[in-house]
C-alpha positions in Angstrom: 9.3 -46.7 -29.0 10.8 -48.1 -26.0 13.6 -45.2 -25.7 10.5 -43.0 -26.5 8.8 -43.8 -23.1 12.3 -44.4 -21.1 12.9 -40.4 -21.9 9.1 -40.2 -20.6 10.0 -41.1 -17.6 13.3 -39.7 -16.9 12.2 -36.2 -18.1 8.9 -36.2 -15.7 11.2 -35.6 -12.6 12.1 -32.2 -14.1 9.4 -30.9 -16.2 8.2 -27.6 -15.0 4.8 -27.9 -14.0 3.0 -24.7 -16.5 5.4 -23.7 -19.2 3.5 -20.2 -18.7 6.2 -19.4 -15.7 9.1 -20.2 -18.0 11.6 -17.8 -17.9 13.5 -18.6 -20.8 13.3 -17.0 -23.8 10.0 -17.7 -26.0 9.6 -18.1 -30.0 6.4 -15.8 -30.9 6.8 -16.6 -34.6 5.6 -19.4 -36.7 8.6 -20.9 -38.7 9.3 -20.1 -41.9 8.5 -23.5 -43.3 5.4 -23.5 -41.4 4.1 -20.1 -42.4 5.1 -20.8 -46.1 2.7 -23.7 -45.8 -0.3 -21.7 -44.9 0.5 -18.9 -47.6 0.6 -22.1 -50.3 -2.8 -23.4 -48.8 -3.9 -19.6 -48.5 -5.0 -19.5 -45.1 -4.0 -16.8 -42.8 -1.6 -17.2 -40.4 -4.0 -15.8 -37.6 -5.6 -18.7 -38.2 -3.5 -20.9 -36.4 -2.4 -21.6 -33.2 0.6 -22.9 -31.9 2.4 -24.5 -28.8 5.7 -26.4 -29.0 7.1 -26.9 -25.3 10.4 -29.0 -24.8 9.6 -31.4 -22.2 13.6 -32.3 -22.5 16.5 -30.6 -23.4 17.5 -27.2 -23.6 15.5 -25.8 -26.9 13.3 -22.8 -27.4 9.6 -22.9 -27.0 7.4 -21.6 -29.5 4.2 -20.3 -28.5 1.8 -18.6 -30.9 -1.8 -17.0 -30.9 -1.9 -19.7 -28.2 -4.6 -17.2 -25.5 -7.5 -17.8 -28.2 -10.1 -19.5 -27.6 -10.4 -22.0 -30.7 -12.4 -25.4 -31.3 -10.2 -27.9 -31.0 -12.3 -30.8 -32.6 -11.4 -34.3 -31.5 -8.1 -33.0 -29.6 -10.6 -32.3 -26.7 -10.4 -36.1 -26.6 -7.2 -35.9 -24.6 -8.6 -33.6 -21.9 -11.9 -36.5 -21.3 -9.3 -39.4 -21.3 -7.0 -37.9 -18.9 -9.4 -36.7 -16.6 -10.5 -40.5 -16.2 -7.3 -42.0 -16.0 -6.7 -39.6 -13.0 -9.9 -39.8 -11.5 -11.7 -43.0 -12.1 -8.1 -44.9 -12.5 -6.2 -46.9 -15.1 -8.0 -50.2 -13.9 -11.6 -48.6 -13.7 -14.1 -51.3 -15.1 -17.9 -50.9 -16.0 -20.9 -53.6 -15.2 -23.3 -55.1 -17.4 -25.9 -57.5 -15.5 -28.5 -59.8 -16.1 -31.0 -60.7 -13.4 -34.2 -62.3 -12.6 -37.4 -62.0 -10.6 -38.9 -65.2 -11.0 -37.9 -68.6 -10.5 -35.6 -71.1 -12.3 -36.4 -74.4 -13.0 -35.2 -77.3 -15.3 -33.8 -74.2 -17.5 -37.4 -72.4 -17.5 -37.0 -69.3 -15.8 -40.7 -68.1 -14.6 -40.6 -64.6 -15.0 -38.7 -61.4 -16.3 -35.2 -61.3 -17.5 -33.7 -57.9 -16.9 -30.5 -56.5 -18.5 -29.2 -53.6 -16.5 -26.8 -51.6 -18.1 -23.8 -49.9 -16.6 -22.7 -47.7 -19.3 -20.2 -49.7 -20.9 -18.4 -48.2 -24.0 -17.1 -51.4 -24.9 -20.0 -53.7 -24.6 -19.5 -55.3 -28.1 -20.9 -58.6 -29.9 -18.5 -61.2 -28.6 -18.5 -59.9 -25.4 -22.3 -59.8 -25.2 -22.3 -63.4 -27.1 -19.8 -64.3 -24.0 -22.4 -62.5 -21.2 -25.5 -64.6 -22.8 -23.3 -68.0 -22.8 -22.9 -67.1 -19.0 -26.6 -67.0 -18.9 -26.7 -70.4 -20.2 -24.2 -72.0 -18.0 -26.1 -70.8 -15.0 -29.2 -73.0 -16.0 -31.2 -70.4 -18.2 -32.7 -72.2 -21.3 -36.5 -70.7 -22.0 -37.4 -67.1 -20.3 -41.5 -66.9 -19.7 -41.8 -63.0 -19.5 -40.3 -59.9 -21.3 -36.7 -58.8 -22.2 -36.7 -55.4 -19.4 -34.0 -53.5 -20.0 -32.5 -51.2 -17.6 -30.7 -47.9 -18.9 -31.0 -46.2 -16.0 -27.6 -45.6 -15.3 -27.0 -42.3 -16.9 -29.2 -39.0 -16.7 -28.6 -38.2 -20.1 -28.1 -34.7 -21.0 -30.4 -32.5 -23.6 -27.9 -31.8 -26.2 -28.5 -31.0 -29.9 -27.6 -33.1 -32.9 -24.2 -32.4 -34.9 -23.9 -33.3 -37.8 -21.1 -31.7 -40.8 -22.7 -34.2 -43.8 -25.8 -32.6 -44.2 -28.1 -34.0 -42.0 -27.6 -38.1 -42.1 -28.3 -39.5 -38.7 -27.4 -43.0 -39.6 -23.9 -42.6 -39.9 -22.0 -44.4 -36.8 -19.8 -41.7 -35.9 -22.7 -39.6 -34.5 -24.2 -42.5 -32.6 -24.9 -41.2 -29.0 -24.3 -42.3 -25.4 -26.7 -44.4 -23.4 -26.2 -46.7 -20.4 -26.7 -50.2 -22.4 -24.8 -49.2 -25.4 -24.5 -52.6 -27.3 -21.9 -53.0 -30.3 -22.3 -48.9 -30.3 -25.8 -49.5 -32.5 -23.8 -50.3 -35.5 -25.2 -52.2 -38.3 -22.7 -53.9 -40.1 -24.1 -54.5 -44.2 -22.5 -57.3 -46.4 -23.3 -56.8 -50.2 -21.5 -59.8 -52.7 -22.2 -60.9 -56.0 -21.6 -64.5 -56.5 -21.8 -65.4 -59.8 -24.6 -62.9 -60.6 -26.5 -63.2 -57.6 -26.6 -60.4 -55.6 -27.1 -61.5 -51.9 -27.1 -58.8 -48.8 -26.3 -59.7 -45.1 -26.7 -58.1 -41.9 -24.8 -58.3 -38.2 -26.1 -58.8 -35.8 -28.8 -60.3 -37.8 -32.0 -58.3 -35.5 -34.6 -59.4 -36.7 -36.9 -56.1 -36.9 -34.0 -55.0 -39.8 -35.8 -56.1 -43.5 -33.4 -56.0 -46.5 -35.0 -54.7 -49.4 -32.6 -55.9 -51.9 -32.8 -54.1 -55.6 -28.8 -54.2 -56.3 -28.3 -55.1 -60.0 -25.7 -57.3 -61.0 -22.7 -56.3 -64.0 -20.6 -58.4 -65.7 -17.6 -59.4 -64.7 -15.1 -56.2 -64.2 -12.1 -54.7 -61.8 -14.0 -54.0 -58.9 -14.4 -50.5 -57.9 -12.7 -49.0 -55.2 -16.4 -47.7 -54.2 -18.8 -49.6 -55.4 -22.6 -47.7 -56.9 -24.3 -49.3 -53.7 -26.6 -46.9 -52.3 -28.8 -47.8 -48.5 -31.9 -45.9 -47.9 -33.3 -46.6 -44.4 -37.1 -46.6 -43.8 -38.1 -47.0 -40.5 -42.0 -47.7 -39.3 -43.9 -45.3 -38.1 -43.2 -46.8 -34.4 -40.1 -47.0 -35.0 -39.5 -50.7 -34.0 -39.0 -51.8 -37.4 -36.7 -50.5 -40.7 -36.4 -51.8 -44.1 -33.2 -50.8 -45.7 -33.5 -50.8 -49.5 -30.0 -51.6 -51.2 -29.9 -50.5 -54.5 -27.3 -49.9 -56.9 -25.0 -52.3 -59.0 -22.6 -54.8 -58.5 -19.8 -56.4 -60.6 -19.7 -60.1 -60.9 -17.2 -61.1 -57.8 -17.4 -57.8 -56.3 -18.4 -56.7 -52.4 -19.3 -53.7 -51.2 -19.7 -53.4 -46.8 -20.9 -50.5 -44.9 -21.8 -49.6 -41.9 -24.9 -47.5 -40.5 -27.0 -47.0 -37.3 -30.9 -47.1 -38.1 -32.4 -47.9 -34.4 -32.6 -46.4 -31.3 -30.6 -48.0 -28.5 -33.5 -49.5 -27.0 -34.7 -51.6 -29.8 -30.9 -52.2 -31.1 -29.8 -53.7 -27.5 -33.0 -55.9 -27.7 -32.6 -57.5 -31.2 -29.2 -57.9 -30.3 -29.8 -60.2 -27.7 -33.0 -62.0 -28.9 -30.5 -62.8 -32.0 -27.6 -63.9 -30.3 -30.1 -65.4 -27.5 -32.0 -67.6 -30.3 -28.9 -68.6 -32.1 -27.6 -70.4 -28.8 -31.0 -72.1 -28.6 -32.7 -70.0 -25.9 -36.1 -68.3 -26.0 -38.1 -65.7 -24.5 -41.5 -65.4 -24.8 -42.2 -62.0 -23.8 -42.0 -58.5 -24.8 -38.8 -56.0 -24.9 -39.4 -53.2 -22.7 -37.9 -50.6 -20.9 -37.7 -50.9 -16.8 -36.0 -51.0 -13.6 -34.4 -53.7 -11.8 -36.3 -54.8 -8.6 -34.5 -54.4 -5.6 -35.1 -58.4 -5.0 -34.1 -59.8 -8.1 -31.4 -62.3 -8.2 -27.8 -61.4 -10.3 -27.4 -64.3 -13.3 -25.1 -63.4 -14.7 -22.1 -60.5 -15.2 -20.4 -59.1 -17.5 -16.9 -56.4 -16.9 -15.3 -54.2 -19.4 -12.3 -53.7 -20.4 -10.2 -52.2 -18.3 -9.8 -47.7 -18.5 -6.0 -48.4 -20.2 -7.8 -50.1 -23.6 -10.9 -48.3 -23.3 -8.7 -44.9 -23.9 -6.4 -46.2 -26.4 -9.9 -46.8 -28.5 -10.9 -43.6 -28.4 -7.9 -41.6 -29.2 -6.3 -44.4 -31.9 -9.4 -44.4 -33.6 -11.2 -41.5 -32.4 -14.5 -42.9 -31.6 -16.8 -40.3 -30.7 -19.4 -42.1 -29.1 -17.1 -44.1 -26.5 -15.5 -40.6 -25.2 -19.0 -39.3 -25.1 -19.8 -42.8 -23.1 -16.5 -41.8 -20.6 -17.7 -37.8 -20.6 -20.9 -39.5 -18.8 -19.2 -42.3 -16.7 -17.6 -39.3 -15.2 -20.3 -37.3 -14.2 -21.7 -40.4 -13.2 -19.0 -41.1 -10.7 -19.5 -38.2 -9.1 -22.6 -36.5 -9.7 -24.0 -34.6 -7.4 -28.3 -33.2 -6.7 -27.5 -30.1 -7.6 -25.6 -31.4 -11.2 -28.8 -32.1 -13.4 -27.5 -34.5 -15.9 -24.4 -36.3 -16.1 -23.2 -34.0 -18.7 -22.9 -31.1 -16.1 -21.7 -33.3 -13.7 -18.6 -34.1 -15.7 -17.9 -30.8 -16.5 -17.8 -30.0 -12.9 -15.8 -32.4 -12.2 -12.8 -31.9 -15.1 -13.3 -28.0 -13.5 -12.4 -29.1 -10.6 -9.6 -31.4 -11.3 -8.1 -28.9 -13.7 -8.1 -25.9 -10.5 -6.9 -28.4 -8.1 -3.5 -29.2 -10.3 -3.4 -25.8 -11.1 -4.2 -26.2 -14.6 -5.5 -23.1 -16.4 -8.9 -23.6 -18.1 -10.5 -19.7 -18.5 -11.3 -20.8 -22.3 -12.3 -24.4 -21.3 -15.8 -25.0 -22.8 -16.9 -28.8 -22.6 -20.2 -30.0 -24.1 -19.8 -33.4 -24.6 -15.9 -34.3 -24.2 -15.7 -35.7 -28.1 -15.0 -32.6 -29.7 -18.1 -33.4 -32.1 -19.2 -29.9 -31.2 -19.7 -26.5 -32.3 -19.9 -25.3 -28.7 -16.8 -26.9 -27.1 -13.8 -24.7 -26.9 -9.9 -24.5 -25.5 -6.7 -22.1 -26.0 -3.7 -24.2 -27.4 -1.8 -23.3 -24.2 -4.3 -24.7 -22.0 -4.2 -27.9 -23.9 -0.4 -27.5 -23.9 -0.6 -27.2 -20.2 -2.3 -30.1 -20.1 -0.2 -31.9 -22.0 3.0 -31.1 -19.0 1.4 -32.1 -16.4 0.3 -35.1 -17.9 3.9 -35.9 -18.4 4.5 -35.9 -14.9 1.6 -37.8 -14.1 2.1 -41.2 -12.9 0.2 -42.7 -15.7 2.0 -40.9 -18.2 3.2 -44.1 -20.3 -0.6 -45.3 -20.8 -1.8 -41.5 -21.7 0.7 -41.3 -24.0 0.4 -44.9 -25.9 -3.1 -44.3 -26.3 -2.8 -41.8 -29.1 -1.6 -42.7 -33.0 1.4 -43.1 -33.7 2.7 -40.9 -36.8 2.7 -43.6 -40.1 2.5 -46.0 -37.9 -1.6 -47.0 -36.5 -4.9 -45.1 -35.6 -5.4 -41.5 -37.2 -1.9 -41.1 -38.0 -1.5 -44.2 -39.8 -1.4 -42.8 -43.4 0.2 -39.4 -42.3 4.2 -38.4 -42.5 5.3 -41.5 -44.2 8.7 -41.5 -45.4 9.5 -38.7 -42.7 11.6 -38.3 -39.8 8.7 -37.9 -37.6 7.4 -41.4 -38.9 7.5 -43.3 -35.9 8.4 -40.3 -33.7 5.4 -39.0 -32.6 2.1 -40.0 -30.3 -0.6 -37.5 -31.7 -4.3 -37.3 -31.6 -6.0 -35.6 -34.4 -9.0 -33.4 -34.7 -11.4 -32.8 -37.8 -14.8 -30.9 -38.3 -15.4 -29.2 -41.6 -13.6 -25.7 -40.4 -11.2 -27.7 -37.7 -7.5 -29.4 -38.5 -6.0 -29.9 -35.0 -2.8 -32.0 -33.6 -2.3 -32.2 -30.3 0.3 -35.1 -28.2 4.1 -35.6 -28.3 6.9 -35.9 -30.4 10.9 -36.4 -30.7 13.2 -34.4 -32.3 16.1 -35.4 -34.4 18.1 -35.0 -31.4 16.1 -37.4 -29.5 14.3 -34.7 -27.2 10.5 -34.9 -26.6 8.6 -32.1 -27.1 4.6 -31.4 -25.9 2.7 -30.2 -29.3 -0.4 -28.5 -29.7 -1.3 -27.4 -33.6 -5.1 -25.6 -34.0 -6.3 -24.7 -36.7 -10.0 -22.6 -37.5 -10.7 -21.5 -40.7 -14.0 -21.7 -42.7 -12.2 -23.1 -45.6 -9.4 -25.2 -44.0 -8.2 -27.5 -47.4 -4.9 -28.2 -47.1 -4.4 -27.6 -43.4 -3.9 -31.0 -42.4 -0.2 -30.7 -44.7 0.4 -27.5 -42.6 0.1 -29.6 -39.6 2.4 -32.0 -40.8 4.6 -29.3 -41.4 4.6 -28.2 -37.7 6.1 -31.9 -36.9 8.5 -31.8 -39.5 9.9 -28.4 -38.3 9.6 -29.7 -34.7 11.4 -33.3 -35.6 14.3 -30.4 -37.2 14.8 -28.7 -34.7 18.3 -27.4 -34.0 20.1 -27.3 -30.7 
């Protein structure tokens, strides 16, 4: 991919800056191969919309239905992870703090231990393990008060619930922002059967989660590809503890893994730490409880993220909803004004504003919560493709670019245009809601030319659109001089 970026970089100098200027002549047609597609999937062609923008050489543009204003599910990605690389920086880091208003003696510290979150996407189990080893080192052995935890960085926003699968809450990819986001509140469930006992573990191991374990053991057979292991979460009536009851069976040296989020943030973050806390021999006697840190308490210990570079290769490899919903908010919290309301608004303002400033079109631009898990959150494929240009030219154009999948290669992409040209070819982030299929990102041609690409697709019954995408970077990797 090396010559990939080294035509990256020798292209940016001429790129025009909005390929709506262009006075050279425009393709307003799908191609044939393309439209074939849809009319073997049965999905109008009005359906889709269409940018393809040389970024070198001398080829033809094609631009179609690209003015409407369409959902572009997780392609809206790319417009919250360039907006930070610009504006918070490549380098930007978040804090996560532990501090103390008591004092510490002979490894007793007398008083509250607070854990002050700074909104952290990243802030996963070994790192937190790493943070609480800190802890140690700087003398804490036994804590005599509570577990306070401060989540005060963010004003969260009011926003509803999405949901395509009918209502379950507890599935990971709907997991939503918070300032002390910890291992993103997954639940990671172990289910083996070792000689026809079934036994079930849990990480972290938090203690408020009970395992009510009624998985029946088969014989010996091939083990499934999805084995009949079924999770139903009950939670308490306060909500501080849930008993998950596994049931289902299980073939003789078979496993089954699965991962859900059944608490809130505030009572996942705590039994987080009181496990990981306990397993390296420490104690607190108190309660958890939500709080500020006192102006006069004294820093113990802290911990810094990943740097922006990883943090946006995360979300648009893998397409992890909550950590660009955990960036949407870092921006608005980065600049937030009194008259923004919630960090939400705040970001919007400020992408708005970034967007008008490079003279970047956004009259269709509709940003709820900068995932693209959204109904409400719109874009025109030429905005997007605009987008895409000047982030060509953008001085950070090599770690924009390498954050997104790879066609057959990693992330989204990994099991899409194998045994193609375009295998290999291509940096392209995905999008997928129940009536979405969207590609957006950049690609080579045969010829060795890279191209900008935006592919969206809305249609309430969009089987088989993915293979119509495909088809768009097929054509585009064929293209002829």
């Amino acid at each position: 991919m090396r010559k990939l970026f080294r035509c990256f970089i020798v292209g940016a100098l001429s790129a025009p800056l909005a390929f709506s200027t262009l006075a050279a002549p425009v393709h307003q047609s799908l191609p044939a191969a393309v439209e074939q597609s849809l009319k073997r999937n049965k999905i109008e062609s009005s359906a889709l919309s269409l940018v393809m923008l040389p970024l070198t050489g001398n080829a033809t543009p094609t631009i179609v239905n690209a003015d409407v204003s369409v959902n572009p599910a997780s392609t809206m990605k790319l417009v919250t992870t360039y907006a930070a690389l610009e504006l918070l920086g490549p380098n930007h880091q978040w804090r996560t703090e532990f501090y103390a208003d008591g004092p510490l003696k002979d490894g007793v510290l007398g008083g509250n231990l607070y854990l002050k979150g700074g909104g952290d996407p990243k802030l996963n189990m070994e790192r937190l393990w790493l943070l609480l080893r800190d802890l140690r080192a700087n003398g804490v052995r036994q804590v005599t008060g509570d577990l306070v935890l401060d989540r005060n960085y963010f004003i969260q926003p009011d926003l509803p619930q999405f949901d395509d699968d009918g209502g379950d809450s507890n599935k990971p990819y709907l997991v939503g922002p918070d300032s002390l986001l910890v291992n993103l509140k997954a639940l990671r469930f172990v289910v083996r059967n070792d000689a026809g006992k079934v036994d079930i573990a849990v990480e972290p191991p938090i203690a408020t989660v009970k395992i009510d374990n009624r998985v029946q053991s088969q014989p010996a057979a091939k083990c499934p590809g999805w084995p009949e292991v079924v999770y139903n979460p009950v939670k308490s009536a306060d909500g501080r503890e849930v008993t998950v009851v596994v049931s289902g069976k299980l073939h003789v040296g078979c496993s089954s893994q699965t991962y859900l989020s059944v608490l809130d943030h505030e009572h996942y973050a705590a039994g987080a730490v009181r496990a990981i806390w306990n397993e390296l021999g420490g104690s607190i006697r108190g309660h958890d409880r939500l709080g500020s840190v006192p102006k006069d308490a004294r820093l113990l210990a802290r911990a810094l993220s990943p740097d922006l570079v990883e943090i946006i290769r995360d979300i648009n490899k893998y397409s992890n909803n909550t950590m660009a919903r955990q960036l949407f908010l870092s921006l608005g919290a980065a600049f937030r004004n009194e008259a923004d309301g919630d960090d939400a608004k705040a970001a919007q303002r400020v992408i708005r504003q970034w967007l008008a400033k490079n003279r970047m079109i956004s009259t269709h631009l509709v940003m709820e919560n900068g995932s693209g898990l959204s109904r409400a959150e719109r874009i025109s494929a030429r905005e997007l493709g605009t987008m895409l240009q000047n982030a060509w030219r953008s001085p950070y154009a090599a770690e924009f670019i390498s954050s997104m999948p790879i066609a057959a290669r990693d992330g989204t992409m990994r099991k899409r245009l194998l045994n193609t040209g375009v295998a290999g070819q291509a940096h392209i982030k995905t999008g997928t809601l129940n009536t979405v299929r969207a590609i957006a990102g950049y690609s080579r041609d045969k010829h060795g030319d890279v191209w900008a690409v935006v592919a969206i697709l809305n249609h309430p019954r969009p089987w088989g659109a993915s293979a119509v995408l495909d088809q768009v970077l097929i054509d585009l990797y064929s293209q002829a001089r």
